[in-house]
N, CA, C, O and CB atoms as a CASP TS submission, in Angstrom:
PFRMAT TS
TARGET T0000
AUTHOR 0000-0000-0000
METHOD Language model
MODEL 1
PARENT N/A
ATOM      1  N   UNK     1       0.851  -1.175   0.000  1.00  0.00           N
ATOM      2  CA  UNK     1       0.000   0.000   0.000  1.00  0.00           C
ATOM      3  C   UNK     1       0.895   1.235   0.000  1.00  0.00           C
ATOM      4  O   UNK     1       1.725   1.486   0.875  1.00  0.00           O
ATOM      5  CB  UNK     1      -0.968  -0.001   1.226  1.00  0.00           C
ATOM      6  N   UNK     2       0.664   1.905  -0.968  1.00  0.00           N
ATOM      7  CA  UNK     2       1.332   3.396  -1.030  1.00  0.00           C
ATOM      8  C   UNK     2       0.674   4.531   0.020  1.00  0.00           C
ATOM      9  O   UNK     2      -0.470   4.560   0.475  1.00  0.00           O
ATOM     10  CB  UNK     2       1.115   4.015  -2.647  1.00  0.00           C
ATOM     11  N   UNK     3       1.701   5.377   0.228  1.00  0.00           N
ATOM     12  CA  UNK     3       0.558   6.593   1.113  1.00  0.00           C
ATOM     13  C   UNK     3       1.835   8.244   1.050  1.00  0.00           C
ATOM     14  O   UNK     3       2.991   8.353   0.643  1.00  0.00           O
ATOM     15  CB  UNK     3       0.115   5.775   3.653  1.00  0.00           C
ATOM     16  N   UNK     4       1.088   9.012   1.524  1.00  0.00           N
ATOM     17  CA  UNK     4       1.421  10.205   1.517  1.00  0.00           C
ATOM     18  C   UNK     4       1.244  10.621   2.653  1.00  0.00           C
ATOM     19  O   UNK     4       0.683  11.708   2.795  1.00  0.00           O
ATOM     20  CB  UNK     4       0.915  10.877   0.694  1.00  0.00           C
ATOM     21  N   UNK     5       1.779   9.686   4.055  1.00  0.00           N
ATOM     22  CA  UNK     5       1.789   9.771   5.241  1.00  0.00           C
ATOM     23  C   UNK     5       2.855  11.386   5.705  1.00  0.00           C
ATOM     24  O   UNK     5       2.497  12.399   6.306  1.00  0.00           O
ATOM     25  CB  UNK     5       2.311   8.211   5.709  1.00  0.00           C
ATOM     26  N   UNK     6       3.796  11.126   5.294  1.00  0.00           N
ATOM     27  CA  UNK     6       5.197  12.198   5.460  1.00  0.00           C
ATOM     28  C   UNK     6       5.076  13.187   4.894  1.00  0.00           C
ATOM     29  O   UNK     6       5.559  14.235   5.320  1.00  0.00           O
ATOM     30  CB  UNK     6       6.508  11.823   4.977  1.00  0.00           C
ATOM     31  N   UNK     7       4.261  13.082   3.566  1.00  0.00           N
ATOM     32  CA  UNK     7       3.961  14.855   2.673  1.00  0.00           C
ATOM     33  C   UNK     7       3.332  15.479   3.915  1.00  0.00           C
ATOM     34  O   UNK     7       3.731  16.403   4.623  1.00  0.00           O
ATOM     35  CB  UNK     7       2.524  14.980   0.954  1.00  0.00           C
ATOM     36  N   UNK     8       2.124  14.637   3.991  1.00  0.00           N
ATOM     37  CA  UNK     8       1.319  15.107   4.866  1.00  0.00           C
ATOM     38  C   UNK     8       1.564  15.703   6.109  1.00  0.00           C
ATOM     39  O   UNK     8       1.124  16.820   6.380  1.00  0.00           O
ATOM     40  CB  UNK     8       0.694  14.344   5.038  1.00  0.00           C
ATOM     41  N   UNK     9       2.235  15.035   6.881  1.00  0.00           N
ATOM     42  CA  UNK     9       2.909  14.764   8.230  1.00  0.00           C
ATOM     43  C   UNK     9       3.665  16.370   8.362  1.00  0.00           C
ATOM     44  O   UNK     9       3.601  17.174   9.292  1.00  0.00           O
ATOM     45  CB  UNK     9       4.166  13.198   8.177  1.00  0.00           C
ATOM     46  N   UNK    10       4.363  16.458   7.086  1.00  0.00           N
ATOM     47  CA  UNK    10       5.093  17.855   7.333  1.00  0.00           C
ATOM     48  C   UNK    10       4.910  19.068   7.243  1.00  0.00           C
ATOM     49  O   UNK    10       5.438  20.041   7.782  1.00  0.00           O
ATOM     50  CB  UNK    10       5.853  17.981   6.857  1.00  0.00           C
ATOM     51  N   UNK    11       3.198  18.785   5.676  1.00  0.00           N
ATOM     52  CA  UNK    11       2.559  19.920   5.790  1.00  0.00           C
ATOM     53  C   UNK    11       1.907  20.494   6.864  1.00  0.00           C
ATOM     54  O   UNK    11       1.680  21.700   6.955  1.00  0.00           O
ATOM     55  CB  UNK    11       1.875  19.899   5.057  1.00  0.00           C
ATOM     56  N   UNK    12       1.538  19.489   7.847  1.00  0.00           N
ATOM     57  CA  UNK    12       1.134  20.017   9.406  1.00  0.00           C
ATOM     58  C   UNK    12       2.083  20.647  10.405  1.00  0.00           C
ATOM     59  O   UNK    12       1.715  21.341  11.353  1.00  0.00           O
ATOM     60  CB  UNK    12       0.657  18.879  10.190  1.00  0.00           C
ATOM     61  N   UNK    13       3.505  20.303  10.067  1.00  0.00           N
ATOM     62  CA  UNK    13       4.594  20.861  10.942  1.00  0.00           C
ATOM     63  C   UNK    13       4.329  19.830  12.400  1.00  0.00           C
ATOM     64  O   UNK    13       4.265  20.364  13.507  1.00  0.00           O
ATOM     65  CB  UNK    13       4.355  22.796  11.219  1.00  0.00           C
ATOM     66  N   UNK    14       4.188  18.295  12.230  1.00  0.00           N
ATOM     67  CA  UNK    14       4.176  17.881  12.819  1.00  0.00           C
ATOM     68  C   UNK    14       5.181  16.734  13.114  1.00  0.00           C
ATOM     69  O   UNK    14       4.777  16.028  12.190  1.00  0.00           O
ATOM     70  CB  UNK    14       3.303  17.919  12.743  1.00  0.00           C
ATOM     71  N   UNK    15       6.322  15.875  13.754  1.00  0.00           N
ATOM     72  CA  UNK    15       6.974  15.388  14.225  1.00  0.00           C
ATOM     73  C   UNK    15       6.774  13.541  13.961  1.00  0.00           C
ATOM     74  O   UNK    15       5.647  13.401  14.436  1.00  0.00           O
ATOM     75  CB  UNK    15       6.870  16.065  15.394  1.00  0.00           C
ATOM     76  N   UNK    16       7.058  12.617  13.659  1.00  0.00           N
ATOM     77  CA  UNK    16       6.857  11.415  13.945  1.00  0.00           C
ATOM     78  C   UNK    16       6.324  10.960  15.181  1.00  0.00           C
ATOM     79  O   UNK    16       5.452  10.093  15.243  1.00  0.00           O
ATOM     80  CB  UNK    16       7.823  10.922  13.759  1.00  0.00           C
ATOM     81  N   UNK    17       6.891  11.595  16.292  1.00  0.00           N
ATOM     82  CA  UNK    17       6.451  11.312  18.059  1.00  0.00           C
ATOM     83  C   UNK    17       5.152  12.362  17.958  1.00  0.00           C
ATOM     84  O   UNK    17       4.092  11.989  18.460  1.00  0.00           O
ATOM     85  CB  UNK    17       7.970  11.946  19.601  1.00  0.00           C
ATOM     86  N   UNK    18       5.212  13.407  17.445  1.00  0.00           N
ATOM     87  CA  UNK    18       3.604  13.882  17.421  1.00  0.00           C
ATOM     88  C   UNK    18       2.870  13.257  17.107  1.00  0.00           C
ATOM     89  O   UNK    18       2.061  12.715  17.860  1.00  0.00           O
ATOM     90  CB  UNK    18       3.182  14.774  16.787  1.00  0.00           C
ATOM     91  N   UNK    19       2.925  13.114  15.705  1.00  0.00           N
ATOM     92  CA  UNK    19       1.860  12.036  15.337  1.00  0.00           C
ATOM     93  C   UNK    19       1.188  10.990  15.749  1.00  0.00           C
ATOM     94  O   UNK    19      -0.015  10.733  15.724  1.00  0.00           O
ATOM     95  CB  UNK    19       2.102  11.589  14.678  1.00  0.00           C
ATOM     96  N   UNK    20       2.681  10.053  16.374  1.00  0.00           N
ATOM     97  CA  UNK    20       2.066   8.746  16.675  1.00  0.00           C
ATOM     98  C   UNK    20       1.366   9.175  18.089  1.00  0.00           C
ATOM     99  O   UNK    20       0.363   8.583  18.487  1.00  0.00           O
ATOM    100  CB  UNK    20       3.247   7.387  16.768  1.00  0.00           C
ATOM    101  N   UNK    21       1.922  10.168  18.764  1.00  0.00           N
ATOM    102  CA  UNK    21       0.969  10.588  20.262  1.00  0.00           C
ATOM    103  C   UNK    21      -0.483  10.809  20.020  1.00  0.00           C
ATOM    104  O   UNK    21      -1.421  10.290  20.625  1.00  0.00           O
ATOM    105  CB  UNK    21       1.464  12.109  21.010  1.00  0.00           C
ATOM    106  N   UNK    22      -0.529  11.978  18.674  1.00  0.00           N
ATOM    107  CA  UNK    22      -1.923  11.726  18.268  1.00  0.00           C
ATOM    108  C   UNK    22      -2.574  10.689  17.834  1.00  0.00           C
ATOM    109  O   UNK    22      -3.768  10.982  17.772  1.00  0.00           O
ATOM    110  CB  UNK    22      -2.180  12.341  17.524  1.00  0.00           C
ATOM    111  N   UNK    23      -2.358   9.516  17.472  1.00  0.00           N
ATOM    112  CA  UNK    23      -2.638   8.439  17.257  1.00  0.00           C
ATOM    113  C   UNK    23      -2.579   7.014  17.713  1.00  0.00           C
ATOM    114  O   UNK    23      -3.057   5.945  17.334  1.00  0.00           O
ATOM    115  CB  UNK    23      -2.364   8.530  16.617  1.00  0.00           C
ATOM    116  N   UNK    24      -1.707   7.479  18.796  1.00  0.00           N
ATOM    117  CA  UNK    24      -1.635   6.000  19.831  1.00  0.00           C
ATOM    118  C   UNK    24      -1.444   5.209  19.239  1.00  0.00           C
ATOM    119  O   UNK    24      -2.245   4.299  19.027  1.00  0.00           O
ATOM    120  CB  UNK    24      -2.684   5.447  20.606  1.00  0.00           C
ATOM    121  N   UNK    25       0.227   5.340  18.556  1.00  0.00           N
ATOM    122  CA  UNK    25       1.184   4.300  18.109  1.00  0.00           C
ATOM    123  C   UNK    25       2.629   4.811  18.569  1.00  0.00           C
ATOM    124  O   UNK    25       2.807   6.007  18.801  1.00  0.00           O
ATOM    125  CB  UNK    25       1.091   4.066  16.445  1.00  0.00           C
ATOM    126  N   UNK    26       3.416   4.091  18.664  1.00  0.00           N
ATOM    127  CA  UNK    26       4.623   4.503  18.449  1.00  0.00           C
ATOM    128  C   UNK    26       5.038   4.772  17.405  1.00  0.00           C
ATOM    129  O   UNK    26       4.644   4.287  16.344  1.00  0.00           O
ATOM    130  CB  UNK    26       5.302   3.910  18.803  1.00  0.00           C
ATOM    131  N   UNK    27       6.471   6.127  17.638  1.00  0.00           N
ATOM    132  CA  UNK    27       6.910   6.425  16.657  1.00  0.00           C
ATOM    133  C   UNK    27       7.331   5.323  15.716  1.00  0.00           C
ATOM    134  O   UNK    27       6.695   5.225  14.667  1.00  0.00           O
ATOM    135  CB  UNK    27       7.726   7.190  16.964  1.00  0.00           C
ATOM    136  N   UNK    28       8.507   4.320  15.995  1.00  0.00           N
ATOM    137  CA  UNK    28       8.713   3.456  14.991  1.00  0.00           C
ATOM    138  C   UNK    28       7.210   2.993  14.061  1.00  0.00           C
ATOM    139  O   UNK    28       7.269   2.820  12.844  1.00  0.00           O
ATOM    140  CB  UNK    28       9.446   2.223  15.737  1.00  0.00           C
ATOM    141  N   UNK    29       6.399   2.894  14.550  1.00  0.00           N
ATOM    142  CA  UNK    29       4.864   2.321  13.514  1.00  0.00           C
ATOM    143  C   UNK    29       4.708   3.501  11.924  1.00  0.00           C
ATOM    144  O   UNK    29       4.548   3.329  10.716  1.00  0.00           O
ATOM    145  CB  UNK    29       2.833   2.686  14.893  1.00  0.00           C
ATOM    146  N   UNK    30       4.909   4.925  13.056  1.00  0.00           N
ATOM    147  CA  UNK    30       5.018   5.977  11.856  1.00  0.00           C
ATOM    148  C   UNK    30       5.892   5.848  10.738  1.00  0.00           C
ATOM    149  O   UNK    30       5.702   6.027   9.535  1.00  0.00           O
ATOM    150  CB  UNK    30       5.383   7.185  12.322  1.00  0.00           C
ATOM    151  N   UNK    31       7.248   5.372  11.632  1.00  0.00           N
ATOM    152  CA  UNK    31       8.134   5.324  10.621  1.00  0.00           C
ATOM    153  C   UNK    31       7.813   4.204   9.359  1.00  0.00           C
ATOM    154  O   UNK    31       7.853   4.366   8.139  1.00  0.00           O
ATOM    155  CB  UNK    31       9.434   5.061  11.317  1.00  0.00           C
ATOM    156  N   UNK    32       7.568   3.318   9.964  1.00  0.00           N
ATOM    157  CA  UNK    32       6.673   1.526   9.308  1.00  0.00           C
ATOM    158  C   UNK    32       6.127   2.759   7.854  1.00  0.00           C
ATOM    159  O   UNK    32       6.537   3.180   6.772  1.00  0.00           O
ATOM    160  CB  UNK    32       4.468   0.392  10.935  1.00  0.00           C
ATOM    161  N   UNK    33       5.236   2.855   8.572  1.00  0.00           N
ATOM    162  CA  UNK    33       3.801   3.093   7.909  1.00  0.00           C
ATOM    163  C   UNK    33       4.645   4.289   6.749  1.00  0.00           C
ATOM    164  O   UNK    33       4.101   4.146   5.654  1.00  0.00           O
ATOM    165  CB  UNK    33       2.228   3.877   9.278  1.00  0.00           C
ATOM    166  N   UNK    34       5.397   5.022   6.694  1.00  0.00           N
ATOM    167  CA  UNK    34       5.673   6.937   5.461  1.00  0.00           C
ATOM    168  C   UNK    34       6.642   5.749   5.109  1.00  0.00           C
ATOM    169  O   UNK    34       7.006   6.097   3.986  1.00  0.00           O
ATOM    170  CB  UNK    34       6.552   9.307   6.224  1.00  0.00           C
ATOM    171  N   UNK    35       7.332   4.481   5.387  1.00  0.00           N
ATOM    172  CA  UNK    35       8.791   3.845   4.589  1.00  0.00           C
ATOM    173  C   UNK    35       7.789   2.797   3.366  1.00  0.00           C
ATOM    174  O   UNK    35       8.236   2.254   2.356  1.00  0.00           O
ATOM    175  CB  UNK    35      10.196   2.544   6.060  1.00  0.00           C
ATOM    176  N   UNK    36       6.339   2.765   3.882  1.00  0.00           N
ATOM    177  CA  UNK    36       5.319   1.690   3.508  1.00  0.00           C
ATOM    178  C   UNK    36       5.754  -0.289   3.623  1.00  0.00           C
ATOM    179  O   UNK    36       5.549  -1.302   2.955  1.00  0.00           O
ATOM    180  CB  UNK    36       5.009   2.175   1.785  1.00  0.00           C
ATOM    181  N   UNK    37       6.436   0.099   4.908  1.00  0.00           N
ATOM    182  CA  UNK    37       6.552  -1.488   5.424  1.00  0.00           C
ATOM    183  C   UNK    37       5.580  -2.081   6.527  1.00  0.00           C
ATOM    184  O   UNK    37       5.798  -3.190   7.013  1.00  0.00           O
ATOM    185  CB  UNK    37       7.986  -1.701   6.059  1.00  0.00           C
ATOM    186  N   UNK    38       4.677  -1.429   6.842  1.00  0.00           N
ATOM    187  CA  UNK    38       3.008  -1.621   7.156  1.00  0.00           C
ATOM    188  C   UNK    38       2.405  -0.971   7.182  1.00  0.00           C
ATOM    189  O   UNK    38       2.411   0.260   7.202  1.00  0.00           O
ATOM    190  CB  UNK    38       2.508  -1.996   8.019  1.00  0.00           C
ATOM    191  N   UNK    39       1.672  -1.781   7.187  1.00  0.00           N
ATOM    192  CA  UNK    39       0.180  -1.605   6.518  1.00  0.00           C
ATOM    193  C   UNK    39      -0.887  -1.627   7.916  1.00  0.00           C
ATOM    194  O   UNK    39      -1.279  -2.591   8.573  1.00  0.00           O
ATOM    195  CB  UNK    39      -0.226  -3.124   5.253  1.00  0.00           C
ATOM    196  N   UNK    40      -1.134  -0.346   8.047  1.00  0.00           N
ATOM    197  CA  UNK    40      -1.852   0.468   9.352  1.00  0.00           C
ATOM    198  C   UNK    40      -3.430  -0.594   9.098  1.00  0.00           C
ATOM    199  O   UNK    40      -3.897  -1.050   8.055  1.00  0.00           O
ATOM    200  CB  UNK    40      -2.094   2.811   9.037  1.00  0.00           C
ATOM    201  N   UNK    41      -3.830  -0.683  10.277  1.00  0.00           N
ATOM    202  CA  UNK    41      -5.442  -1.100  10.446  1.00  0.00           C
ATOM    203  C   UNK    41      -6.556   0.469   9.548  1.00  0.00           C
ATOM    204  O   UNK    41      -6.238   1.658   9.547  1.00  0.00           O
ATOM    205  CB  UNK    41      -5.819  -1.231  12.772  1.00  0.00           C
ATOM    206  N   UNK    42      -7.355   0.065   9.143  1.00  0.00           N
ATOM    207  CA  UNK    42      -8.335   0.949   8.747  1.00  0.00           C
ATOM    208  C   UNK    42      -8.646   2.432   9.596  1.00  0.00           C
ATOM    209  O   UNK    42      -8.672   3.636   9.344  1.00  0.00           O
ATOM    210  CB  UNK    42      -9.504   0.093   8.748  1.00  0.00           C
ATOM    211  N   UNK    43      -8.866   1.503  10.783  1.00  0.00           N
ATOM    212  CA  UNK    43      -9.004   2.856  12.103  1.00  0.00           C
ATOM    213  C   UNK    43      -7.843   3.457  12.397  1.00  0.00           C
ATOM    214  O   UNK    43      -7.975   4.433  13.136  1.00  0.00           O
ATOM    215  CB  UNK    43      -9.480   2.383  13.657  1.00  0.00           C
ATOM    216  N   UNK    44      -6.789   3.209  12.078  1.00  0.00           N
ATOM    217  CA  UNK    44      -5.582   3.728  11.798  1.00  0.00           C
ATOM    218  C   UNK    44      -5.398   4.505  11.001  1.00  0.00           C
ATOM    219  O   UNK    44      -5.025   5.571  11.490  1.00  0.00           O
ATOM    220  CB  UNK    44      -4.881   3.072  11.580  1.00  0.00           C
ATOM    221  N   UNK    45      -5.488   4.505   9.810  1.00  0.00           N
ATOM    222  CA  UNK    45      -5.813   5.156   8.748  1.00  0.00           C
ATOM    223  C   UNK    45      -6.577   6.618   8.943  1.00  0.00           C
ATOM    224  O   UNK    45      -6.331   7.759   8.551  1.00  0.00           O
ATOM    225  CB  UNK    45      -6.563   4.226   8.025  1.00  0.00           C
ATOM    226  N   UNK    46      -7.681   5.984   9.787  1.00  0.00           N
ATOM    227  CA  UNK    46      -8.598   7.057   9.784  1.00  0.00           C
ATOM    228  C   UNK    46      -7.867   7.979  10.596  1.00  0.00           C
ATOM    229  O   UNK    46      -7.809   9.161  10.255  1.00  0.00           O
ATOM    230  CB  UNK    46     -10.024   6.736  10.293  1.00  0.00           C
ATOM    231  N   UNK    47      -7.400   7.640  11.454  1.00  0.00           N
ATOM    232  CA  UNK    47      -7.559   8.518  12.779  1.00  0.00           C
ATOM    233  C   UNK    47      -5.902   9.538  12.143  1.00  0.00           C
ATOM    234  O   UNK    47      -5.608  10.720  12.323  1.00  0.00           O
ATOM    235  CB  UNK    47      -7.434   7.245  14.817  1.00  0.00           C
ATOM    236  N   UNK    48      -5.117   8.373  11.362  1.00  0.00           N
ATOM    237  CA  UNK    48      -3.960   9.918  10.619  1.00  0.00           C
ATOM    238  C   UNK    48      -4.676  10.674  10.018  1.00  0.00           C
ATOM    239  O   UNK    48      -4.697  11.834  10.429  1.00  0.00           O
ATOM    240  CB  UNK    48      -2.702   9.672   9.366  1.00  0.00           C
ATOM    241  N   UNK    49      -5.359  10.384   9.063  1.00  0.00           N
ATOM    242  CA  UNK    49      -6.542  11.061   8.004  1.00  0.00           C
ATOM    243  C   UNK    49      -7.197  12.212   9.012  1.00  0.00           C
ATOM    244  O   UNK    49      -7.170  13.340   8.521  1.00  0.00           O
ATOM    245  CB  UNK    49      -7.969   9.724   7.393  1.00  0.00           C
ATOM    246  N   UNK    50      -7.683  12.131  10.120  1.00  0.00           N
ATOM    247  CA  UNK    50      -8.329  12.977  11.145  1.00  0.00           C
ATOM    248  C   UNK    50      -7.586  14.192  11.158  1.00  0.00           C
ATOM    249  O   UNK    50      -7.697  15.327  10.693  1.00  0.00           O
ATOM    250  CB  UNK    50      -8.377  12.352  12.545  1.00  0.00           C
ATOM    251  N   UNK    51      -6.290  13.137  12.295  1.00  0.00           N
ATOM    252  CA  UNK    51      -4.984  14.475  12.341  1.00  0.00           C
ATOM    253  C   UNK    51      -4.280  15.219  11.260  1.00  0.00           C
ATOM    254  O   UNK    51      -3.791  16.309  11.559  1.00  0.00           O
ATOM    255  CB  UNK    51      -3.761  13.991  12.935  1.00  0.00           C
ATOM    256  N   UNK    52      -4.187  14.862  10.288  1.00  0.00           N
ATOM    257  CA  UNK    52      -3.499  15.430   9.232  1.00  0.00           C
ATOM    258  C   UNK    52      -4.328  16.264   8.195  1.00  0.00           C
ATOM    259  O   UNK    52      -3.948  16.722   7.117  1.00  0.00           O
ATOM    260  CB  UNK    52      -2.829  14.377   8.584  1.00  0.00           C
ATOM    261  N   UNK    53      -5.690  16.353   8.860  1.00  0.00           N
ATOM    262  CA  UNK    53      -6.818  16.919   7.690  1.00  0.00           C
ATOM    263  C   UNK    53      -6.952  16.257   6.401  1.00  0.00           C
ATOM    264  O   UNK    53      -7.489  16.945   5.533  1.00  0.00           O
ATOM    265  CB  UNK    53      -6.508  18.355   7.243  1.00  0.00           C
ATOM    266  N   UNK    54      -6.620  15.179   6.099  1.00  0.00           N
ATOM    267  CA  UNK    54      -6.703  14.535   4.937  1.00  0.00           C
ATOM    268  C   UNK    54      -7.883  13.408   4.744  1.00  0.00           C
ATOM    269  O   UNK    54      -8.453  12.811   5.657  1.00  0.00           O
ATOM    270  CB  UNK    54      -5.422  13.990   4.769  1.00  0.00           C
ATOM    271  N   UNK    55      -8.127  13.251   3.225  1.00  0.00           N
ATOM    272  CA  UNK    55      -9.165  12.082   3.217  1.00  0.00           C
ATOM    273  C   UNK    55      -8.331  10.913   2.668  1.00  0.00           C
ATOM    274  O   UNK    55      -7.246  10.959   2.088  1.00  0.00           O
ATOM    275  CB  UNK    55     -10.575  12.386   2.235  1.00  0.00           C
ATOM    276  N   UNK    56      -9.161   9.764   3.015  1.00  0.00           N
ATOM    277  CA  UNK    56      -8.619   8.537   2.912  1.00  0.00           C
ATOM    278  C   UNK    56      -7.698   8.186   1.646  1.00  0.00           C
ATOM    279  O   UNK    56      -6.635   7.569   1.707  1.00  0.00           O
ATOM    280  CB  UNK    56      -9.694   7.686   2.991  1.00  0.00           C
ATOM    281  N   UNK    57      -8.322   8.710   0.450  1.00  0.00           N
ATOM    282  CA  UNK    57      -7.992   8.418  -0.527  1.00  0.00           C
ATOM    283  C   UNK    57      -6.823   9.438  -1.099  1.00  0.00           C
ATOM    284  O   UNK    57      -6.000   8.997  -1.902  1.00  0.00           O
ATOM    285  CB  UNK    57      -9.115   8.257  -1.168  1.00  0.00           C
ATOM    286  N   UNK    58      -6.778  10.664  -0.711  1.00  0.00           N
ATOM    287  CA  UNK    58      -5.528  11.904  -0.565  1.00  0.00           C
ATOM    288  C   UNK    58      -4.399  10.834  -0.154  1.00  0.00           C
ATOM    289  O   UNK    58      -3.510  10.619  -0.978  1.00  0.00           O
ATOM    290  CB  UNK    58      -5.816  13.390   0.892  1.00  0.00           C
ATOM    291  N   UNK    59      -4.386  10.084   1.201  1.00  0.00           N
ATOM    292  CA  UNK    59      -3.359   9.232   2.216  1.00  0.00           C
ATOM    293  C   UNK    59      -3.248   7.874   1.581  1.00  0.00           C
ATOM    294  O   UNK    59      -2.066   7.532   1.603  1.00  0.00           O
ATOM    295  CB  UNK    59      -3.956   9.037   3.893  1.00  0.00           C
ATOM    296  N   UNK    60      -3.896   7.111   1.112  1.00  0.00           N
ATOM    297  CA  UNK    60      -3.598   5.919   0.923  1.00  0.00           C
ATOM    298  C   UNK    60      -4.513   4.981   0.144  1.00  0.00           C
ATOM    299  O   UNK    60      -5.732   4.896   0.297  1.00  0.00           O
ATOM    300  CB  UNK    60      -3.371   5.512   2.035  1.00  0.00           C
ATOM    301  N   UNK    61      -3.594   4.136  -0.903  1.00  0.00           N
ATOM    302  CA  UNK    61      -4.154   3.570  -2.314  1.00  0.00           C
ATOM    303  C   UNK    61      -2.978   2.441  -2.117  1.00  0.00           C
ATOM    304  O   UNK    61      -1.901   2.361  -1.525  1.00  0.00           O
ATOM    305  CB  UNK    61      -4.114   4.762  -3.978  1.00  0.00           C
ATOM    306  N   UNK    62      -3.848   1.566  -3.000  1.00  0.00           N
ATOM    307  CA  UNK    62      -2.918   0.602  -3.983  1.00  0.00           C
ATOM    308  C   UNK    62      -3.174   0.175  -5.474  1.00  0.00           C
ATOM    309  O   UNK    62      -4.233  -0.161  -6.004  1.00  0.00           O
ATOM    310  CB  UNK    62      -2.845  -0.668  -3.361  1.00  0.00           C
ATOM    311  N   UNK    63      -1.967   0.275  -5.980  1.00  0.00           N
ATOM    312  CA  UNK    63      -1.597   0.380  -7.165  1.00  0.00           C
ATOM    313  C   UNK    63      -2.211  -0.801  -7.861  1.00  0.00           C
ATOM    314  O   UNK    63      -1.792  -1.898  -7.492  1.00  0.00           O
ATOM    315  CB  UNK    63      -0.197   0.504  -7.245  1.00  0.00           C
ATOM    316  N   UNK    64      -3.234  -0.773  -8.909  1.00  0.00           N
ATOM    317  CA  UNK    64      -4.392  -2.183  -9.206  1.00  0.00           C
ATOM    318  C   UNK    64      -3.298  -2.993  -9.932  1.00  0.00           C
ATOM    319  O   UNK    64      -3.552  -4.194 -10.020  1.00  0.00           O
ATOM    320  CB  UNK    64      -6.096  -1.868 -10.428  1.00  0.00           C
ATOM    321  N   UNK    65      -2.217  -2.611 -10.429  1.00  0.00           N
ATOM    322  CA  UNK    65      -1.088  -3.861 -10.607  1.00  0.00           C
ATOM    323  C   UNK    65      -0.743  -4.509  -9.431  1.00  0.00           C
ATOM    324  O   UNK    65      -0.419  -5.696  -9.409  1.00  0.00           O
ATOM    325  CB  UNK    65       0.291  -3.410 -11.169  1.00  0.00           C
ATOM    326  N   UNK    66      -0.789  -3.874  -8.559  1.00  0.00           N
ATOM    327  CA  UNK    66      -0.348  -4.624  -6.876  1.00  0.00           C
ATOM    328  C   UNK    66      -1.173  -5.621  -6.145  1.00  0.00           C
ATOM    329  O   UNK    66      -0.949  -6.257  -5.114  1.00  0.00           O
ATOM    330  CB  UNK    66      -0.310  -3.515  -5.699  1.00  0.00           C
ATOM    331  N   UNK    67      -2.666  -5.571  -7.340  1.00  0.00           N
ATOM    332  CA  UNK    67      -3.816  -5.934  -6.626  1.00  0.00           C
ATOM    333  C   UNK    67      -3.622  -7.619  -6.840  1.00  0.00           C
ATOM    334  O   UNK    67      -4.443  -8.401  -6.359  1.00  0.00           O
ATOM    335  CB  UNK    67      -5.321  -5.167  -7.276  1.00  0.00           C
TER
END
């Protein structure tokens, strides 16, 4: 799964340890998740999507060759 976790992340002027505080993960998960070596739960998703003002589909897709 591709995403635009880190565009995002910076257009907020927000931190990896911010984030994941807003989201109740650890930083390493953030890191996981903007390197795309996991793959966040849905409610996960959402709740960056929340903090970052973004919609689901702005943050995260997969490529229908990947499918």
């Amino acid at each position: 799964m591709k995403n635009m976790v880190k565009t995002a992340r910076l257009q907020m002027n927000l931190t990896q340890q911010q984030l994941a505080e807003l989201t109740g993960v650890t930083r390493q998960t953030i890191s996981l998740i903007e390197k795309g070596k996991y793959n966040p739960t849905l409610k996960l998703c959402l709740d960056i999507c929340y903090t970052v003002n973004k919609s689901l589909d702005e943050l995260f897709w997969i490529d229908k060759e990947e499918l």
